[in-house]
C-alpha positions in Angstrom: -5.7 11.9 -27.7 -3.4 13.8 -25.6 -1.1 11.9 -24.0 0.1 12.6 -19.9 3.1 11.8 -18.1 2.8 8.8 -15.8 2.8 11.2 -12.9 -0.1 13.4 -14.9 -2.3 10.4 -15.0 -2.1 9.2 -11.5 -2.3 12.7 -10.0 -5.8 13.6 -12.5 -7.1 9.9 -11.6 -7.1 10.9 -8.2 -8.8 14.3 -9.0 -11.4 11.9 -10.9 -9.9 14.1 -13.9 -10.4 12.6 -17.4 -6.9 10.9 -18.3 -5.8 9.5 -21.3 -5.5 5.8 -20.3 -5.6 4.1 -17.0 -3.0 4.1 -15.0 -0.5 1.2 -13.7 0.4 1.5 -10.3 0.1 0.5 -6.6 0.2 1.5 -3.3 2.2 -1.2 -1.8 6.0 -2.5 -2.7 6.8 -2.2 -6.0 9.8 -4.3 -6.8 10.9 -6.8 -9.2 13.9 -9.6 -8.9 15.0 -8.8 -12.3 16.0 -4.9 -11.3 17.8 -6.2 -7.9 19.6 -8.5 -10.7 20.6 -5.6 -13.0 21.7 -3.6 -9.8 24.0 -6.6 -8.8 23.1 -7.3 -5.3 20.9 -9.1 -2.5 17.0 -8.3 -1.9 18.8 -8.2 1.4 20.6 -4.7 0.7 17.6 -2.8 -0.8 16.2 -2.4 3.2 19.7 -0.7 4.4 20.7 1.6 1.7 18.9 4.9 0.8 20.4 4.8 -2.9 19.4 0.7 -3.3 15.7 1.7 -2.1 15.3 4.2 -4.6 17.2 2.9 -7.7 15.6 -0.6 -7.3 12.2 1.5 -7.1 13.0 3.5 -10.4 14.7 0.4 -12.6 11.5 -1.5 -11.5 9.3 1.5 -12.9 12.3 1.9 -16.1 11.7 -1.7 -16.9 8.7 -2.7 -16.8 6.2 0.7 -17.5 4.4 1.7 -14.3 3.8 4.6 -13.4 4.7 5.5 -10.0 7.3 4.7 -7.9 6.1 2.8 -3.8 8.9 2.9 -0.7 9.9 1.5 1.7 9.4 -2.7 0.5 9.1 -3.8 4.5 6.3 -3.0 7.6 9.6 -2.6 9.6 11.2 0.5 9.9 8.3 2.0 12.3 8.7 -1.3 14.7 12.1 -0.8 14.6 12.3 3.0 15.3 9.9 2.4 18.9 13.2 0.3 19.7 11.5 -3.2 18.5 14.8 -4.0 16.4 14.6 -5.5 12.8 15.8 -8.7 11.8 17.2 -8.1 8.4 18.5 -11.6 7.0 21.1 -9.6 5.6 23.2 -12.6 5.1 20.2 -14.5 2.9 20.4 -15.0 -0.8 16.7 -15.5 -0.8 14.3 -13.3 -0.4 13.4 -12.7 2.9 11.7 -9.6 4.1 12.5 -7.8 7.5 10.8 -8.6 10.7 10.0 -7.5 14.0 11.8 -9.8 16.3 10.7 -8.6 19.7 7.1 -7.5 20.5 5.1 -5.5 24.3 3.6 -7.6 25.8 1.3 -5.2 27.6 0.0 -2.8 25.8 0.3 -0.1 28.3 4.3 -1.0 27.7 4.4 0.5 24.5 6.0 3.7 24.2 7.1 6.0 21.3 10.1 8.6 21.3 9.3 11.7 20.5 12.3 11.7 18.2 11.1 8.2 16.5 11.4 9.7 13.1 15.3 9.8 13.3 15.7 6.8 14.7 16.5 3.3 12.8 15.6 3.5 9.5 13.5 5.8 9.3 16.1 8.8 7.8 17.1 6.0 5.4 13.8 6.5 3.7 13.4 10.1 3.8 17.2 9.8 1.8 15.7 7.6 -0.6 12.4 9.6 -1.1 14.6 13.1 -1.9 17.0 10.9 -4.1 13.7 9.7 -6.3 12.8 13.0 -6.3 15.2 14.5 -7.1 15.9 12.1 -9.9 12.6 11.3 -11.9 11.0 14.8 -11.4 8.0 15.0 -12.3 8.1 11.9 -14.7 6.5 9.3 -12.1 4.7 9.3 -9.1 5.6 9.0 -5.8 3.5 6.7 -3.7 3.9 6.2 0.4 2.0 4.2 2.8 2.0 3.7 6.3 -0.1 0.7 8.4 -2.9 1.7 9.4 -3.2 1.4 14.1 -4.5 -1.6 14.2 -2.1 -3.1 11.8 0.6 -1.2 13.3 -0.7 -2.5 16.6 0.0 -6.0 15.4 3.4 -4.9 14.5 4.6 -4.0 18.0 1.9 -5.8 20.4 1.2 -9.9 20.1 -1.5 -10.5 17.6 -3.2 -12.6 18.9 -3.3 -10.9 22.6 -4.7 -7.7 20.3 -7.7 -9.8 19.0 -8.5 -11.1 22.5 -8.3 -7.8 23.8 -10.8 -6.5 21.5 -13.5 -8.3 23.2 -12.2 -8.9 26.6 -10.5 -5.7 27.4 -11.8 -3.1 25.2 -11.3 0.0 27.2 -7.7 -0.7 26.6 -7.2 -1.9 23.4 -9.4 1.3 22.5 -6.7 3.6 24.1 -3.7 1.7 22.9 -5.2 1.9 19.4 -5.6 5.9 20.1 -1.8 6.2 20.6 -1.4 3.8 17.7 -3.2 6.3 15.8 -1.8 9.3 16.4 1.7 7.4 15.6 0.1 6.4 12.4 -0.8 10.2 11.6 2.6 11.9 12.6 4.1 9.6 9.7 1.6 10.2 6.9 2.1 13.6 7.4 5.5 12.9 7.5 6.2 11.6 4.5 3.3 14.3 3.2 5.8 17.3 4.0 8.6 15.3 2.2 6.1 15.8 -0.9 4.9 12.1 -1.7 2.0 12.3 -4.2 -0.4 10.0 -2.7 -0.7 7.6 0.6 -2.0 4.5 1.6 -2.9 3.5 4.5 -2.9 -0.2 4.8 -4.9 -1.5 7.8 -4.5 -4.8 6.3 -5.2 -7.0 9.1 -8.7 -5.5 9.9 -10.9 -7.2 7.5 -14.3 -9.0 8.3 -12.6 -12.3 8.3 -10.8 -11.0 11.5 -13.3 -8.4 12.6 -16.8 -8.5 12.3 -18.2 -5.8 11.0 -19.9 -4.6 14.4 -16.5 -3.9 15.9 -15.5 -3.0 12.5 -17.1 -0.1 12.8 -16.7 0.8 16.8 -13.1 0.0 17.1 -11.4 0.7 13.5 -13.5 3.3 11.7 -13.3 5.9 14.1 -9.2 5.8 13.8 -9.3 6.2 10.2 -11.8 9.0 9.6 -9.1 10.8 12.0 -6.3 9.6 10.3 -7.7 10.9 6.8 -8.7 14.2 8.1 -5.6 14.9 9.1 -4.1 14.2 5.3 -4.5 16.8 2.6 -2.6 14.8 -0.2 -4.7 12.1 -2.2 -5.4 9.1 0.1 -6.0 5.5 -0.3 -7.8 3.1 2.3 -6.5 -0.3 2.2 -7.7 -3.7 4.1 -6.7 -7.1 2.7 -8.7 -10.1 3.3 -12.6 -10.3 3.1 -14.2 -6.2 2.9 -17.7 -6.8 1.4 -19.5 -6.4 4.5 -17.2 -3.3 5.3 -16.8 -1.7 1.9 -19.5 1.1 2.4 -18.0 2.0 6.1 -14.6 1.7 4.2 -16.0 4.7 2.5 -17.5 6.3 5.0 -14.0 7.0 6.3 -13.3 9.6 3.9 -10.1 8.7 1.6 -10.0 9.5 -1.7 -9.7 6.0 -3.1 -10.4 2.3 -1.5 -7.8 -0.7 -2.7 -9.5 -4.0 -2.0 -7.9 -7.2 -2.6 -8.7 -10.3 -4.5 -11.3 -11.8 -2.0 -13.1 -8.6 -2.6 -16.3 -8.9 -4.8 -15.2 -6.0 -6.7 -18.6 -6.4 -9.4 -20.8 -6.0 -6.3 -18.8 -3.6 -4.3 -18.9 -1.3 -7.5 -22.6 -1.8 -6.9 -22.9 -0.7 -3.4 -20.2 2.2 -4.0 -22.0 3.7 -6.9 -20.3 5.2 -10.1 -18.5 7.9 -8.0 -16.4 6.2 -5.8 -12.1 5.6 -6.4 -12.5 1.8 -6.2 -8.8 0.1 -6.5 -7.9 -3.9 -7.1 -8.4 -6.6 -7.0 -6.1 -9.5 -8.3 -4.1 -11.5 -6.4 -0.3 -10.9 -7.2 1.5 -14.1 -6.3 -0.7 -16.3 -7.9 -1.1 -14.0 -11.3 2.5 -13.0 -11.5 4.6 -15.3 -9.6 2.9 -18.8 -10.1 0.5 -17.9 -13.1 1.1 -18.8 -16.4 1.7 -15.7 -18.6 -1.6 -16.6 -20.4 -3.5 -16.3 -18.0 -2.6 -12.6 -16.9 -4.5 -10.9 -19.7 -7.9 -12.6 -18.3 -7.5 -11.9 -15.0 -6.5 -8.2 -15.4 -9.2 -7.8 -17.4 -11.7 -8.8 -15.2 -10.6 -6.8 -12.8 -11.3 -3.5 -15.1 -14.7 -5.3 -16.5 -15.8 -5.8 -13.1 -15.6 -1.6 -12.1 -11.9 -0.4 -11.0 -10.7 3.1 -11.8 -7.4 1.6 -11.5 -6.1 -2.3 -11.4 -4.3 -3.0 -7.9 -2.5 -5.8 -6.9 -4.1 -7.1 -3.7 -0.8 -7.2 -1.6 2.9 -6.2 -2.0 3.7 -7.4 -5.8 6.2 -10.5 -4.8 10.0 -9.7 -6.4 9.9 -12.6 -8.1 7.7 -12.3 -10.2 8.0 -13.5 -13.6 9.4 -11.0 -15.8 6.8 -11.8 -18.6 3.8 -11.7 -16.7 4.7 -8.6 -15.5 5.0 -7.5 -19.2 1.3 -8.9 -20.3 0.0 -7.4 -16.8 1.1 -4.0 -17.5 0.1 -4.3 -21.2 -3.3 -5.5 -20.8 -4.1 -2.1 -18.2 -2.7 -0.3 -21.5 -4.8 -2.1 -23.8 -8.2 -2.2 -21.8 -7.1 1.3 -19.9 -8.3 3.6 -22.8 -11.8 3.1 -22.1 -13.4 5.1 -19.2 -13.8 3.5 -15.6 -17.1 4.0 -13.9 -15.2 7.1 -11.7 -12.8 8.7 -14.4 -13.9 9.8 -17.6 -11.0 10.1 -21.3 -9.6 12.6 -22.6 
């Protein structure tokens, strides 16, 4: 059996080339405690330094096996570049992700600067993506993801206001999810020209637990079908929360791959999707990694490939601290179970 580099195998899964064992990697954050640890600093100073980002992203991938690298860690650095602001916590020992500490309160408020891509953050990441390029080569892959508009929406415009909106003012919700959208696309293909291998867009807070499926389909299809022709690198569609009554318009929306997470009936959504279909998931992260005992990861894992993914997903960002043993048996069992085929992607 031939054996591929980890960026080989994630590249020809995404192809729906045979590979020689399935891959481990995600879409979403990618970073342990234990690498901040070796790296002698705060969680805290990952989000402000270009070389933190992309070190802690490589000695994550060095330690533990995967095969792809995932930046930036926070659903910040857009927010803050519209001239939300960021609270950092950059004084916590914990772990505390960034947030968005002021939000419109209007939709027809929002604005975005035409030069919002060199503002904030934002070049922070694009040093941290040519510094993991130009550092692992073609060894691993390079993943990127941007929220998808309505999640994005949520970022900069009161959530709850946004859900009302949807069915009392609809007309403009519609349009502010329009300019959402073309925000949404000008950064994919941003991070496309910087020469990512793959994006996700994670339009997390739009599953049918939130949305029924009606306005499902009127209000956050029709933005995604746009946002994917638009992309010419491999692309992932991502919603957290409850997707069986969406998964076939997930499809319908023209990524290559859809990431579901652990509320997802992946066993029946395999079903409904056929044997053709990227399907990515489906276990839940904190609880297998962070809270689970380490003997329990090997089941869990392996249900997820039993049950019909071409690759195993966690169903959210994989929490930091995560224990360093479970990560171990989680990457181990993909390699054990990972040599035979998935219903999508055939062995070499």
């Amino acid at each position: 059996m031939s054996e591929l580099t980890p960026k080989e195998r994630v590249v020809r899964l995404f192809k729906r080339e045979p590979i020689d064992t399935m891959p481990c990697f995600s879409g979403m954050g990618m970073v342990a405690i234990q690498a901040i640890n070796e790296m002698g600093i705060r969680f805290a100073e990952v989000h402000t330094s270009a070389e933190n980002l992309a070190r802690s992203a490589m000695l994550t991938a060095e330690m533990f096996g995967f095969d792809a690298v995932v930046i930036p860690y926070d659903m910040c650095t857009v927010p803050e570049a519209l001239g939300r602001g960021v609270s950092l916590y950059d004084g916590a020992e914990d772990i505390l992700y960034p947030t968005v500490p002021t939000k419109w309160s209007d939709p027809d408020d929002v604005e975005i600067p035409e030069d919002f891509l060199n503002r904030g953050r934002m070049p922070m990441v694009d040093e941290a993506f040519e510094i993991l390029k130009s550092k692992i080569g073609d060894n691993l892959a390079i993943g990127g993801w941007v929220l998808g508009p309505f999640t994005m929406a949520g970022q900069v415009y009161e959530l709850d206001l946004l859900l009302k909106g949807v069915r009392k003012d609809r007309e403009r919700i519609e349009a502010f999810l329009s300019k959402m959208t073309d925000l949404v696309i000008k950064v994919a293909r941003h991070y496309q020209a910087i020469g990512v291998d793959y994006m996700n867009i994670r339009e997390m807070g739009s599953g049918s637990d939130l949305l029924s499926p009606k306005v499902w389909k009127t209000v956050i299809q029709p933005n995604l079908v746009r946002i994917f022709e638009t992309l010419e690198i491999p692309t992932i569609n991502h919603i957290c929360g409850s997707t069986d009554l969406i998964i076939e318009m997930m499809n319908e929306c023209g990524a290559d791959a859809l990431s579901v997470d652990q509320k997802n009936n992946v066993a029946e959504s395999r079903k409904k999707l056929g044997s053709d279909v990227l399907l990515l998931g489906n276990f839940d992260p904190y609880g297998t990694l962070v809270t689970g005992d380490v003997g329990d990861v090997e089941p869990v894992i392996k249900k997820c490939i039993d049950d019909g993914v071409d690759a195993v997903w966690p169903g959210c960002d994989l929490w930091p601290e995560m224990k360093g043993e479970n990560i171990e048996a989680y990457v181990q069992t993909v390699r054990k179970y990972g040599t035979q085929a998935s219903p999508a992607v055939g062995r070499l």
